[in-house]
Backbone atoms as SQL, in Angstrom:
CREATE TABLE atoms (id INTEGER PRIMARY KEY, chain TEXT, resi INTEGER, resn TEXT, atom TEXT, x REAL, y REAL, z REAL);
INSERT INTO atoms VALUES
  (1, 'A', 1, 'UNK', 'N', -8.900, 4.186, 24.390),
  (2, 'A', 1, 'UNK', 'CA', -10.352, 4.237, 24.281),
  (3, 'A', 1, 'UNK', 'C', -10.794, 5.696, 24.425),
  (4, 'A', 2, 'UNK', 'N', -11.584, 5.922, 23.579),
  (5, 'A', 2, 'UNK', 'CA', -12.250, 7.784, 23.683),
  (6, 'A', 2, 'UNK', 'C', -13.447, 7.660, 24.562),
  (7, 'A', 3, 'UNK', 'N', -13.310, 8.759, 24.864),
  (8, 'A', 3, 'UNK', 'CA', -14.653, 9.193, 25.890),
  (9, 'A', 3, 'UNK', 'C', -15.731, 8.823, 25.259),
  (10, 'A', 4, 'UNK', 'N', -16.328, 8.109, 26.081),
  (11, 'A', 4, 'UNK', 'CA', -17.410, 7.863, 25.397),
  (12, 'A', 4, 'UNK', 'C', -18.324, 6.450, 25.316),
  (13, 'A', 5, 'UNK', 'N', -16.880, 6.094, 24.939),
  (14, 'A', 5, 'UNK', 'CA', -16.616, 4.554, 24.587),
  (15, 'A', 5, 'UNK', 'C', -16.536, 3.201, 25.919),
  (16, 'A', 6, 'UNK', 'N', -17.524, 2.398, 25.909),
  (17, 'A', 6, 'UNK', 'CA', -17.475, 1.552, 27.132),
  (18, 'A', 6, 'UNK', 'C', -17.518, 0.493, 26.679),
  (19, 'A', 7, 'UNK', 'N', -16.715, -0.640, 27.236),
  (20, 'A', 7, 'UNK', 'CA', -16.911, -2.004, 26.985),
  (21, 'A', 7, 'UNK', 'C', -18.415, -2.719, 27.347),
  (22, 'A', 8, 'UNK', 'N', -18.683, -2.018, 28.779),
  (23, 'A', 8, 'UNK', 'CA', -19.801, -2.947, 29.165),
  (24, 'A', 8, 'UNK', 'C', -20.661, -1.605, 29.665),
  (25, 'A', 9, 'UNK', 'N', -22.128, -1.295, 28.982),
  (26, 'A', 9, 'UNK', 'CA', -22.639, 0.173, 29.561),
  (27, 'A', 9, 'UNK', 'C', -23.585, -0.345, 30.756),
  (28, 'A', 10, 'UNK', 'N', -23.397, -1.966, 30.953),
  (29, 'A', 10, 'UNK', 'CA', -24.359, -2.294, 32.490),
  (30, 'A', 10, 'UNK', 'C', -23.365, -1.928, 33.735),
  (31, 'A', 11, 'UNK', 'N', -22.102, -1.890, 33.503),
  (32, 'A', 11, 'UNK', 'CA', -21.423, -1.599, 34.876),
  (33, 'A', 11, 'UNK', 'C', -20.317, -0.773, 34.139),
  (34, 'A', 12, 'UNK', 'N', -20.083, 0.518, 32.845),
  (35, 'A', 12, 'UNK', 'CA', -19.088, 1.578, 32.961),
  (36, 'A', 12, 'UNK', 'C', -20.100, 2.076, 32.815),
  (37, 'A', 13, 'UNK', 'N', -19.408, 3.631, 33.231),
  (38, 'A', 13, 'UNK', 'CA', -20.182, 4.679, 32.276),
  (39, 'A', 13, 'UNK', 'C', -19.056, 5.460, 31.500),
  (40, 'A', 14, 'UNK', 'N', -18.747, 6.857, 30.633),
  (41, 'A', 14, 'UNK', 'CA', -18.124, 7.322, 30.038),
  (42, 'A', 14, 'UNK', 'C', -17.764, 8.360, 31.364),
  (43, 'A', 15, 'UNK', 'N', -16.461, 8.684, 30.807),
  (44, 'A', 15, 'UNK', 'CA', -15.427, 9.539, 31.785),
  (45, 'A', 15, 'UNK', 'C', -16.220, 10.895, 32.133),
  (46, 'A', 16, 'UNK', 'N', -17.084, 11.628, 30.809),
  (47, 'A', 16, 'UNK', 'CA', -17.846, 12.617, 31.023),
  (48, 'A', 16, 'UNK', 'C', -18.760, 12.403, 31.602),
  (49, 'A', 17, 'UNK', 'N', -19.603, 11.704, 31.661),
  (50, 'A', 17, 'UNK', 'CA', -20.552, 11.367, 32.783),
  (51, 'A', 17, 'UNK', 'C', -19.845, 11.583, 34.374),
  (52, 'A', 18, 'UNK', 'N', -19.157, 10.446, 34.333),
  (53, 'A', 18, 'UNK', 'CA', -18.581, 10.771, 35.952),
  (54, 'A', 18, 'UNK', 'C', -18.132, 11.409, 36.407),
  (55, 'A', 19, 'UNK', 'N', -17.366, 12.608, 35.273),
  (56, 'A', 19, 'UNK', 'CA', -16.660, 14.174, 36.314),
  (57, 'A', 19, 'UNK', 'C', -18.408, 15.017, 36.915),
  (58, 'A', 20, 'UNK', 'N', -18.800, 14.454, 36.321),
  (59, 'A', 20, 'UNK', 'CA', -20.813, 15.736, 36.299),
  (60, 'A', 20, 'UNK', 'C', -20.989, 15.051, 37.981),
  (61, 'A', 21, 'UNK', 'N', -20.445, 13.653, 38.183),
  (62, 'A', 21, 'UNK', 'CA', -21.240, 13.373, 39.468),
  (63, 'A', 21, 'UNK', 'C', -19.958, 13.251, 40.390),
  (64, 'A', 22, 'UNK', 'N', -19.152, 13.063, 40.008),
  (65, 'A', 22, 'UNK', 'CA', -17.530, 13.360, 40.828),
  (66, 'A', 22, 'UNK', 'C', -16.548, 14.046, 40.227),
  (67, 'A', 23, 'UNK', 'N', -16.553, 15.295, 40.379),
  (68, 'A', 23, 'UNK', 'CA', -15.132, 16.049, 39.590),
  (69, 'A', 23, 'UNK', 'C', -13.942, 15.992, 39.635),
  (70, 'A', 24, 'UNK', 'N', -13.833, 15.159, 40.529),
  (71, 'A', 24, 'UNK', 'CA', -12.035, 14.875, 40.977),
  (72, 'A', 24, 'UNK', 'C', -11.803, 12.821, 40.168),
  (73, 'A', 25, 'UNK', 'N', -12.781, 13.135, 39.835),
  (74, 'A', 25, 'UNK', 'CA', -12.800, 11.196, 39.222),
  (75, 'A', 25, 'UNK', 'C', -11.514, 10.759, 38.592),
  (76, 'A', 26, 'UNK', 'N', -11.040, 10.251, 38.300),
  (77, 'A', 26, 'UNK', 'CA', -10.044, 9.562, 37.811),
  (78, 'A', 26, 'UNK', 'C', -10.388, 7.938, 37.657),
  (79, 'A', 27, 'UNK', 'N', -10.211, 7.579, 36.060),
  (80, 'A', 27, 'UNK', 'CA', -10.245, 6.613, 35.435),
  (81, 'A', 27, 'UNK', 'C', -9.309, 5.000, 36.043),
  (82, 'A', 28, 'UNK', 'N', -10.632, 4.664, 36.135),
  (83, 'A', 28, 'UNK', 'CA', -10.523, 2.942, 36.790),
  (84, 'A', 28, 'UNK', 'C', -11.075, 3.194, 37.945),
  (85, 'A', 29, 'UNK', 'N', -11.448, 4.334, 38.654),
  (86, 'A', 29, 'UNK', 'CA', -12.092, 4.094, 40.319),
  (87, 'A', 29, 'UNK', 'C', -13.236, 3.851, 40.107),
  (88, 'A', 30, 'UNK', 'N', -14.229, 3.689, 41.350),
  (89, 'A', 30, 'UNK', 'CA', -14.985, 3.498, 41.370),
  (90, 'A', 30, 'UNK', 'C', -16.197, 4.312, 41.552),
  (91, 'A', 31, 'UNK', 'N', -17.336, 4.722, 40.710),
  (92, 'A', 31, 'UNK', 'CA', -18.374, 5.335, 41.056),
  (93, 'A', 31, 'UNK', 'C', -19.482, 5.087, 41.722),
  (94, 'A', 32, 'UNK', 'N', -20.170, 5.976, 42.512),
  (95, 'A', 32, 'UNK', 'CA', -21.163, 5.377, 43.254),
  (96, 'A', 32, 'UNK', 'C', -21.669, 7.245, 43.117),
  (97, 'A', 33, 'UNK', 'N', -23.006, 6.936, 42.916),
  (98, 'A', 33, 'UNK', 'CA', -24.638, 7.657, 42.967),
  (99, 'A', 33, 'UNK', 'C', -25.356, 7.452, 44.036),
  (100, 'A', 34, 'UNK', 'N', -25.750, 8.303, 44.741),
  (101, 'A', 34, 'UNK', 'CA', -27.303, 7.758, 45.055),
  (102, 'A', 34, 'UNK', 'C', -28.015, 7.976, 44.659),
  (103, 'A', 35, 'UNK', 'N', -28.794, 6.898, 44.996),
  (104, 'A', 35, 'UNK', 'CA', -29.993, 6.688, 44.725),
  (105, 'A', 35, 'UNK', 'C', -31.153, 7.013, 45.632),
  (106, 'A', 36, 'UNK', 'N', -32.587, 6.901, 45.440),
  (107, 'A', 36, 'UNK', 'CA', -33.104, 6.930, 46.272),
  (108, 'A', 36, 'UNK', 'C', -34.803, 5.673, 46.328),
  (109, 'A', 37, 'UNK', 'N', -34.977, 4.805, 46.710),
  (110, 'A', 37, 'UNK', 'CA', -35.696, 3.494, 47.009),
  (111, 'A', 37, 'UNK', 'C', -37.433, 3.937, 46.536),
  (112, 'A', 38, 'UNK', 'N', -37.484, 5.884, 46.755),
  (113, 'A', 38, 'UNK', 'CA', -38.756, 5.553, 45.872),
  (114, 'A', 38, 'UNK', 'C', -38.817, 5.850, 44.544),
  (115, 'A', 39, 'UNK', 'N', -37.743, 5.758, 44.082),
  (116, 'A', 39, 'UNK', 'CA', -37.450, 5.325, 42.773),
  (117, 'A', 39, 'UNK', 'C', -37.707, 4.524, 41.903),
  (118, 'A', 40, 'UNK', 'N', -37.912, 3.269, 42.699),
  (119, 'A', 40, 'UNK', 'CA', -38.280, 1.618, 42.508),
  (120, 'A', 40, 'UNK', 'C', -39.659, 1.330, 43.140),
  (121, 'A', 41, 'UNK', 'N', -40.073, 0.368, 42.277),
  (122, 'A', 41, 'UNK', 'CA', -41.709, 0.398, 42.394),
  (123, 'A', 41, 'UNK', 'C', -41.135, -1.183, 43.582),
  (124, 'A', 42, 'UNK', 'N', -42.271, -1.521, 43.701),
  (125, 'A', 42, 'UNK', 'CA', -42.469, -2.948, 44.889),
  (126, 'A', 42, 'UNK', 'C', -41.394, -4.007, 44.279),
  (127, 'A', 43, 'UNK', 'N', -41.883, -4.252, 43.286),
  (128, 'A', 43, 'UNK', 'CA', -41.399, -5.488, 42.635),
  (129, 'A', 43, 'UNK', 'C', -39.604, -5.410, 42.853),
  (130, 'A', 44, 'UNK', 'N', -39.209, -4.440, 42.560),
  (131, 'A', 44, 'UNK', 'CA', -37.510, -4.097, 42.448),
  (132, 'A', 44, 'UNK', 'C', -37.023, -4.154, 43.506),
  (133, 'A', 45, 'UNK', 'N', -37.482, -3.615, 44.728),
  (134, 'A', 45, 'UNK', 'CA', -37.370, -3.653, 46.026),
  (135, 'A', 45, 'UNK', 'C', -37.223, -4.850, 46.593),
  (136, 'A', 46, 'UNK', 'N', -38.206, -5.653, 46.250),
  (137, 'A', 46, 'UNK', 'CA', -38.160, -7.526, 46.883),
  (138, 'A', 46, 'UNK', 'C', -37.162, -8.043, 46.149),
  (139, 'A', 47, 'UNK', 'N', -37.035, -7.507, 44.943),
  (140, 'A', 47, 'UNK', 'CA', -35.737, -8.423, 43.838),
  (141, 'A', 47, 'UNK', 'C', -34.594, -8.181, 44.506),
  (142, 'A', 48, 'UNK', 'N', -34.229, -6.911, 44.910),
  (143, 'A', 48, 'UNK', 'CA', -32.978, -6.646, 45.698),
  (144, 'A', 48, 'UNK', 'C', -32.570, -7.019, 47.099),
  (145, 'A', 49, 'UNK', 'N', -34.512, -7.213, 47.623),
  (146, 'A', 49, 'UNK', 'CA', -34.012, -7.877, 48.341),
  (147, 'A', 49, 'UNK', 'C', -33.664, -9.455, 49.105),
  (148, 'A', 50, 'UNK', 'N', -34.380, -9.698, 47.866),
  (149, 'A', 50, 'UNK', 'CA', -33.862, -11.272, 47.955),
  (150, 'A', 50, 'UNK', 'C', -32.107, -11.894, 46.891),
  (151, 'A', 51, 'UNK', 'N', -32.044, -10.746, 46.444),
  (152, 'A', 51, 'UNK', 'CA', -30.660, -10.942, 45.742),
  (153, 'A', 51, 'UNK', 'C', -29.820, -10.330, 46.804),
  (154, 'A', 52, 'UNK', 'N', -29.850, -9.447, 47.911),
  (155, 'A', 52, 'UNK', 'CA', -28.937, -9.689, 48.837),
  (156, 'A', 52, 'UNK', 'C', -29.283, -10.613, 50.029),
  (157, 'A', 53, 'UNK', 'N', -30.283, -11.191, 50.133),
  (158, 'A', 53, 'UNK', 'CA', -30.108, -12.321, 50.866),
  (159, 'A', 53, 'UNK', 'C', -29.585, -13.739, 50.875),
  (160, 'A', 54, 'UNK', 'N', -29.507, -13.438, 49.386),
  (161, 'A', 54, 'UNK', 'CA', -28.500, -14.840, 48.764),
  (162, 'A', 54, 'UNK', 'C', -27.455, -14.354, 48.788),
  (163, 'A', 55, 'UNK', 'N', -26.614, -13.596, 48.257),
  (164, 'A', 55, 'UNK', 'CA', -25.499, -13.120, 48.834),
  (165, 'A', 55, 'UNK', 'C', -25.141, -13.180, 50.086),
  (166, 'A', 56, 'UNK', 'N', -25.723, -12.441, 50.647),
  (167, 'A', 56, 'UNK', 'CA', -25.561, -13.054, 52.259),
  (168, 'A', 56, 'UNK', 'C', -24.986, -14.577, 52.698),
  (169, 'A', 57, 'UNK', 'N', -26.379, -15.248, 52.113),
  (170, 'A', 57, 'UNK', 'CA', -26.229, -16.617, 52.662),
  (171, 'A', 57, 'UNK', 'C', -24.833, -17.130, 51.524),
  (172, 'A', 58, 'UNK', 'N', -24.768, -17.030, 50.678),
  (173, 'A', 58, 'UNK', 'CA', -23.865, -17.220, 50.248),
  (174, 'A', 58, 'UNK', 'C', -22.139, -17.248, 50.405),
  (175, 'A', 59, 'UNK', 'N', -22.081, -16.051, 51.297),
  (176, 'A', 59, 'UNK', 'CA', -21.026, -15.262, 51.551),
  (177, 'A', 59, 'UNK', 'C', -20.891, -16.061, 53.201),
  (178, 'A', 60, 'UNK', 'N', -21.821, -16.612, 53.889),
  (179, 'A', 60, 'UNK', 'CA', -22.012, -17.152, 55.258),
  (180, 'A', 60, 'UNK', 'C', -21.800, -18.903, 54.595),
  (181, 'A', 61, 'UNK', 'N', -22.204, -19.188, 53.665),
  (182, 'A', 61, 'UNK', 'CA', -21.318, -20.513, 53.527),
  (183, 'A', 61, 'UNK', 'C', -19.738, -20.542, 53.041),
  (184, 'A', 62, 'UNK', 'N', -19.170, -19.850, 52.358),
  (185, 'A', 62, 'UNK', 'CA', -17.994, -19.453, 52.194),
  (186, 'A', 62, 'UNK', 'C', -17.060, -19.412, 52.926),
  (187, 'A', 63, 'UNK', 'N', -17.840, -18.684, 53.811),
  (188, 'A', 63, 'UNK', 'CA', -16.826, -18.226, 55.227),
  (189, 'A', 63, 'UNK', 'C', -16.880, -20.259, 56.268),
  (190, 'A', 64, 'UNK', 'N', -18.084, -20.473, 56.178),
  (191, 'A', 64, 'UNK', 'CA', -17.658, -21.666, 56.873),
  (192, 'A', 64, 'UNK', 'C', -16.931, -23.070, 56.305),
  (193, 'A', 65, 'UNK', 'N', -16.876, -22.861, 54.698),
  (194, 'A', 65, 'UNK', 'CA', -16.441, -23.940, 54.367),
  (195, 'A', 65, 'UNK', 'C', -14.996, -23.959, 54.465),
  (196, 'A', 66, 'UNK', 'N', -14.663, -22.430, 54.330),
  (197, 'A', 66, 'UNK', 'CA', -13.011, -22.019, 54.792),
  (198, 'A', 66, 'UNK', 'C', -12.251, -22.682, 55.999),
  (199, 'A', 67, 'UNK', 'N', -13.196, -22.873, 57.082),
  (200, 'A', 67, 'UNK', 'CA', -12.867, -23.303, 58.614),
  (201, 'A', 67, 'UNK', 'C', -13.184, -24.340, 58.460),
  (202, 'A', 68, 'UNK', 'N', -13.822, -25.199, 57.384),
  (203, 'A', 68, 'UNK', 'CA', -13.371, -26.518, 57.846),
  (204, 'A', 68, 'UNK', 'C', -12.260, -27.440, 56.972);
């Protein structure tokens, strides 16, 4: 695959992109940015944070259905 080129552009980005925000990057790890929250207007803020509260709860039934 050439630079450039992504299967999925909602979760890759291209190899040149990620040396600009990590220069030591190497292909298949993982990237992470920050960000910063006033970035996001109200609405995005409650979305995230009710999409990690299901996760949460989600991740808290998981764990108990394991133990029984």
């Amino acid at each position: 695959m050439e630079d450039g080129e992504v299967e999925d552009p909602l979760t890759q980005v291209a190899y040149s992109e990620a040396i600009k925000l990590e220069p030591d990057y190497e292909v298949g790890e993982d990237l992470y940015e920050e960000i910063d929250l006033i970035d996001f207007g109200r609405r995005a803020i409650l979305a995230a944070k009710q999409t990690l509260a299901g996760r949460i709860s989600d991740l808290k039934k998981n764990v108990l259905a394991k133990k029984i």
